[in-house]
C-alpha positions in Angstrom: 31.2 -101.4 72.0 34.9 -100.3 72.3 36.0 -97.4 69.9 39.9 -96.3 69.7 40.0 -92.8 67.5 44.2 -92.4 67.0 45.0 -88.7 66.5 41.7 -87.9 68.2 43.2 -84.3 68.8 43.6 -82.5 66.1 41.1 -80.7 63.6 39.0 -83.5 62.9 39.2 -85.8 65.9 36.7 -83.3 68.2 34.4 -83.3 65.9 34.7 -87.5 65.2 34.2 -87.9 69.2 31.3 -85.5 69.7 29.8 -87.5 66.9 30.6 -91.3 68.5 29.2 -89.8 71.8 26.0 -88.4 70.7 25.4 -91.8 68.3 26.7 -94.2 70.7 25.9 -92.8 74.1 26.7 -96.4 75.7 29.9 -97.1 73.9 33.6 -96.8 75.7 35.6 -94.4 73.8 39.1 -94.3 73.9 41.4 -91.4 72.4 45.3 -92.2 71.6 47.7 -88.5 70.3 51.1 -87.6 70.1 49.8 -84.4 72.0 51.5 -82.2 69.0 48.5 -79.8 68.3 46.6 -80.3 72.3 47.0 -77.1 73.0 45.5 -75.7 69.7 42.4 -74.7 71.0 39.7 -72.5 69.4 36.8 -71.3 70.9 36.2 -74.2 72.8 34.1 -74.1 76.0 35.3 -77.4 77.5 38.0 -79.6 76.9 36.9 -82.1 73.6 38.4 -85.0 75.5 36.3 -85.1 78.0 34.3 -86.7 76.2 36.0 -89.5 76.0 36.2 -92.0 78.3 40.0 -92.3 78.2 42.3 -90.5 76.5 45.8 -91.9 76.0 49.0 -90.2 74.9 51.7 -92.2 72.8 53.1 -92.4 69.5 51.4 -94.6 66.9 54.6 -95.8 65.6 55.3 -97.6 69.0 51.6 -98.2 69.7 51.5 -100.1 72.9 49.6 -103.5 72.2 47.6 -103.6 75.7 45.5 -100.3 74.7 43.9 -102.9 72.0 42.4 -105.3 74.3 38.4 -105.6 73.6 38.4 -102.5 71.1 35.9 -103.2 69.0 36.8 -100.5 66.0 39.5 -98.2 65.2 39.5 -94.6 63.6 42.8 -94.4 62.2 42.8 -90.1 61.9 46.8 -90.3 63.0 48.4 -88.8 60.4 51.0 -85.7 59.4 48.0 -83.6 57.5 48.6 -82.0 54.5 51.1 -81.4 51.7 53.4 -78.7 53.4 54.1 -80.3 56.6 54.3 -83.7 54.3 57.1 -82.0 51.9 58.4 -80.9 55.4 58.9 -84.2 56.8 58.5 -86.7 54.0 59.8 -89.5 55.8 57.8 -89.4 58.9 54.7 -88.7 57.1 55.2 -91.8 55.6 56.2 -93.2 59.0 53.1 -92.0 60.6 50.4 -92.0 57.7 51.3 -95.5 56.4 53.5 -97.9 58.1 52.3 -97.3 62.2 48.7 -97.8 60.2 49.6 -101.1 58.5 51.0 -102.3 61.8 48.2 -100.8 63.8 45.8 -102.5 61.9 47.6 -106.0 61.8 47.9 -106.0 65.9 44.4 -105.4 65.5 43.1 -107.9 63.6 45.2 -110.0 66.1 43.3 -108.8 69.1 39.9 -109.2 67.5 38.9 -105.8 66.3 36.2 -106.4 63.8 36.3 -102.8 61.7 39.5 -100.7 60.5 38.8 -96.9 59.4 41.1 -95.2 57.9 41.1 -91.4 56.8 42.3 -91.3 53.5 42.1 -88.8 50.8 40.8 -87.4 47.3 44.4 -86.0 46.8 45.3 -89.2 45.6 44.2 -87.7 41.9 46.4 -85.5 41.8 45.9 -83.8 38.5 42.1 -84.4 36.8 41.4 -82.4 33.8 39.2 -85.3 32.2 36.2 -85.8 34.1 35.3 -86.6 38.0 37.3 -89.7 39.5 35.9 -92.3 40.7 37.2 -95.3 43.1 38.3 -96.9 39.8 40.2 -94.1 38.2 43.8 -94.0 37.9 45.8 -92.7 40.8 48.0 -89.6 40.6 49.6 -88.6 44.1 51.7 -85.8 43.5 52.9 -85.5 47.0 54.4 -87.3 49.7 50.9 -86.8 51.9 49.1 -88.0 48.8 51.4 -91.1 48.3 51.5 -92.3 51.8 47.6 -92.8 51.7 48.1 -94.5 48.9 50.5 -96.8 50.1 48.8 -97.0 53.0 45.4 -98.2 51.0 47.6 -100.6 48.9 48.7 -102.1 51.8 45.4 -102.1 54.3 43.3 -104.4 51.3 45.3 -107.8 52.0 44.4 -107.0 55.9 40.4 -107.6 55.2 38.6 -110.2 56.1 34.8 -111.3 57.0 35.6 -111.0 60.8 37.9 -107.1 59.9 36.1 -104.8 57.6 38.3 -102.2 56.6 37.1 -98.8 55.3 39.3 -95.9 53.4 37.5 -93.3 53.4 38.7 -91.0 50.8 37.7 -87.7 52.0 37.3 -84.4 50.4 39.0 -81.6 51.7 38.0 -80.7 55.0 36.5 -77.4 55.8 34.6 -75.7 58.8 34.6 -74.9 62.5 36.4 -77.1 65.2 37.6 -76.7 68.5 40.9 -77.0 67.1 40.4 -75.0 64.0 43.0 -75.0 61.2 43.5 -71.9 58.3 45.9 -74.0 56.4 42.3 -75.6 54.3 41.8 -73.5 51.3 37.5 -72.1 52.6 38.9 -71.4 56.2 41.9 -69.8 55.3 39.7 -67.4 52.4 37.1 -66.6 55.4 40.3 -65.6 58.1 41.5 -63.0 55.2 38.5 -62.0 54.2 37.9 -60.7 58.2 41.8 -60.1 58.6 42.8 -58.3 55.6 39.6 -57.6 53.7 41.2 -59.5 50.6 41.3 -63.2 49.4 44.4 -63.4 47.4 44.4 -66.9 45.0 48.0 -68.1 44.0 46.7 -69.8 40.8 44.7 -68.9 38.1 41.3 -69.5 40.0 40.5 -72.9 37.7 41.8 -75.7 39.2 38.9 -77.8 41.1 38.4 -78.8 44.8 35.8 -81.3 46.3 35.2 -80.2 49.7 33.7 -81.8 52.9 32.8 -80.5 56.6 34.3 -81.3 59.4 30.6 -82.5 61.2 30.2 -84.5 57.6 33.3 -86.1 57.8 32.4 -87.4 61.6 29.2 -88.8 59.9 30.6 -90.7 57.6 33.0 -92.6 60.1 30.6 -93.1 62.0 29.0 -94.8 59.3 31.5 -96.5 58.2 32.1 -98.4 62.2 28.5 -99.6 61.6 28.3 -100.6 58.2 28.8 -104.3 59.0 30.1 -105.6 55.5 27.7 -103.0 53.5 30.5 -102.7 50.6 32.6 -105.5 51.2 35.3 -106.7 53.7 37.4 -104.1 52.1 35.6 -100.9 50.6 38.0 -97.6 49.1 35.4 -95.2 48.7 35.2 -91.5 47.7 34.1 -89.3 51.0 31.9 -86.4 50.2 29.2 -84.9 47.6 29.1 -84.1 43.8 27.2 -80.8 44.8 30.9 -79.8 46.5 32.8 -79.9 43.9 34.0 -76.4 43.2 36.6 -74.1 41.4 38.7 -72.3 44.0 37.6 -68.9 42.5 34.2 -69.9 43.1 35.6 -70.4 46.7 36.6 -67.2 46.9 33.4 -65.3 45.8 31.4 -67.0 47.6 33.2 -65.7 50.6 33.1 -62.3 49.3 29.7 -62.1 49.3 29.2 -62.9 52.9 32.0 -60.4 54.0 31.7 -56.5 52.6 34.1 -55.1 51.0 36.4 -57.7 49.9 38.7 -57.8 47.3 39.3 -60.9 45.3 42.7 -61.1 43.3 43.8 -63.9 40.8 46.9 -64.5 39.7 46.1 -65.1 35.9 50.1 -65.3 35.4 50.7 -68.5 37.7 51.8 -71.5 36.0 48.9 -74.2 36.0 48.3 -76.2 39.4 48.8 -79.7 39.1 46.6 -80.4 42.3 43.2 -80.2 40.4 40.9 -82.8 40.3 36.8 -83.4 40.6 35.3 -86.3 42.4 32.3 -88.7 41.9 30.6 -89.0 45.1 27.5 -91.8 44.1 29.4 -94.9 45.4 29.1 -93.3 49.0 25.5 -91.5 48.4 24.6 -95.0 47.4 26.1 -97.4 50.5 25.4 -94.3 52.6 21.6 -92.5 51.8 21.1 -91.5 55.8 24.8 -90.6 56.7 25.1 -87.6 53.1 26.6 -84.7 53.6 24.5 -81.9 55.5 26.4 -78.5 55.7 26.9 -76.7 52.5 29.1 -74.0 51.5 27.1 -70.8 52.5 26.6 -72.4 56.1 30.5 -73.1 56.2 31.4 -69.5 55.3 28.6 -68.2 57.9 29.7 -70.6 60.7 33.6 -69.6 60.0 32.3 -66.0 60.4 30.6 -66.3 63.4 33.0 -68.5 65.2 36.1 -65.9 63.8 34.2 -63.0 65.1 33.8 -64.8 68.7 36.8 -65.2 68.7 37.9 -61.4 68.1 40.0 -63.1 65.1 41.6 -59.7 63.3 45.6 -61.1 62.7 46.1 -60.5 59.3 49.2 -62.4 59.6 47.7 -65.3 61.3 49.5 -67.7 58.2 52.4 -67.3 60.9 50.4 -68.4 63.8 49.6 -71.5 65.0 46.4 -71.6 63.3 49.1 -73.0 60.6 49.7 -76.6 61.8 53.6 -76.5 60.3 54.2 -73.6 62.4 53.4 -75.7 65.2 55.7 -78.4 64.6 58.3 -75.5 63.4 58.0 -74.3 67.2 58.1 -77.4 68.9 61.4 -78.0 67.2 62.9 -74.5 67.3 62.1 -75.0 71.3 63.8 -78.6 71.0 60.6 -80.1 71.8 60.5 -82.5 69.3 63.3 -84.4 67.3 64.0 -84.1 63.7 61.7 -87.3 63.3 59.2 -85.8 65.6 59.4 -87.3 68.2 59.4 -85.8 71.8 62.4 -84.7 73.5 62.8 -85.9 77.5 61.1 -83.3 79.4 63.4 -80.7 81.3 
């Protein structure tokens, strides 16, 4: 078996590979990045690429058609990642997140690939104040991360077939150690103030609801997803994570509190409501997936967060300016001329 993880090398991809490795010690793994967040690295004794067989740099929305020759599945992860660096650069998000996929995944089909996974997300809500959502509930994407998985699922369904199962995973929010380890996730960033600045400081009003996901469970379900041979249907949507982690954000935030001393929790009871507040309905997945569930829970987040923090030596109260912030990454490489306005890499000098 051939596997091809695009955008391998970012906060989830390390995680994805050690997973594919470990569960498919005989399979060729392949890794295709832009390279924008390589040298994010955090606490990590080795390289995470190593693990791969190959790993190939290029940028998805010029994929190069030879690299699919005899791949057997794709893990589309690719993607600009979350609602700031989406409102940031609206147009390639959708670039990235949604057309290179829908061409990516017609070249494929093409060559033979027999399974499509795409990364999608439970932010395609939006706003949920009546109950959880499930695969059938109406879509709300609020933002222009949220609408280009959308678009991107719309557009992905007419692509299945027998011989090219496609999954969209619509994941949770992601949470949890990696070896390139991002504070812009609502649980990570709480745990970095909560050692940094002995406070946890919530915009909103505390209420609004997050489903949540690890990293490690995330790489479980994509791995199930590559081997579920048709379990679902040719083309399955389905809802990435576990009713148990669904949670308030204030909840969030105590339960951090408690594993840190001395922490003080403030709410800003005055903010306008959050429109990005939804629950989920995970039994479609706990049903097509029983032996790949979710494992890690919320106290073994916080501890592992803790422990990997305090390796690290991780005391920057002001690390929302570092590039532990994925924007500020892509704010650097530009203010550097590293990367275009479309991001895409300058000629080397």
């Amino acid at each position: 078996m051939k596997i091809l993880i695009t955008g391998n090398m970012g906060y989830i991809g390390p995680l994805v590979v050690r997973q594919l490795r470990r569960s498919h010690p005989d399979a060729v793994l392949e890794g295709f990045d832009m390279g924008y967040f390589a040298s994010c690295l955090t606490n990590s004794p080795l390289l995470p690429e190593c693990r791969l067989d190959a790993q190939h740099f290029g940028d998805v929305r010029a994929f190069p058609d030879e690299l699919l020759e005899g791949v057997d599945a794709i893990v589309y992860l690719a993607a600009i990642s979350n609602d700031p660096m989406g409102n940031a650069f609206e147009q390639v998000t959708l670039d990235i997140n949604y057309k290179a996929a829908i061409e990516l995944a017609r070249k494929a089909r093409s060559k033979g690939t027999r399974s499509f996974i795409f990364a999608s997300s439970c932010s395609v809500y939006g706003f949920a104040a009546d109950g959880a959502r499930t695969e059938k509930s109406p879509l709300d994407p609020l933002t222009a991360y949220a609408r280009s998985k959308v678009f991107a699922e719309r557009d992905l369904e007419p692509l299945a077939a027998s011989d090219f199962h496609i999954t969209c995973l619509r994941f949770a929010t992601a949470c949890g150690m990696s070896d390139r380890l991002r504070l812009d996730l609502v649980v990570n960033d709480f745990v970095a103030s909560a050692i940094a600045a002995k406070k946890i400081s919530i915009l909103s009003d505390g209420t609004p609801w997050r489903p949540l996901i690890h990293v490690r469970d995330m790489a479980r379900a994509i791995d199930w997803a590559i081997g579920r041979a048709g379990n679902g249907g040719d083309f399955l949507v389905v809802n990435g994570g576990s009713d148990s982690w669904n949670y308030q954000v204030k909840e969030l935030a105590e339960a951090v509190a408690k594993s840190v001393p001395n922490v003080e929790v403030s709410i800003n009871r005055a903010a306008p409501p959050d429109k990005r507040s939804y629950r989920v309905d995970f039994s479609l997945f706990k049903r097509l997936a029983p032996n790949h569930q979710p494992q890690v829970d919320l106290n073994g987040t916080v501890t592992e967060l803790l422990t990997a923090l305090e390796e690290m030596n991780f005391r920057d109260a002001e690390f929302r300016k570092s590039n532990l912030i994925r924007l500020n990454t892509l704010s650097t490489l530009r203010k550097h001329n590293r990367l275009t306005e479309d991001l895409r890499w300058t000629a080397p000098t």
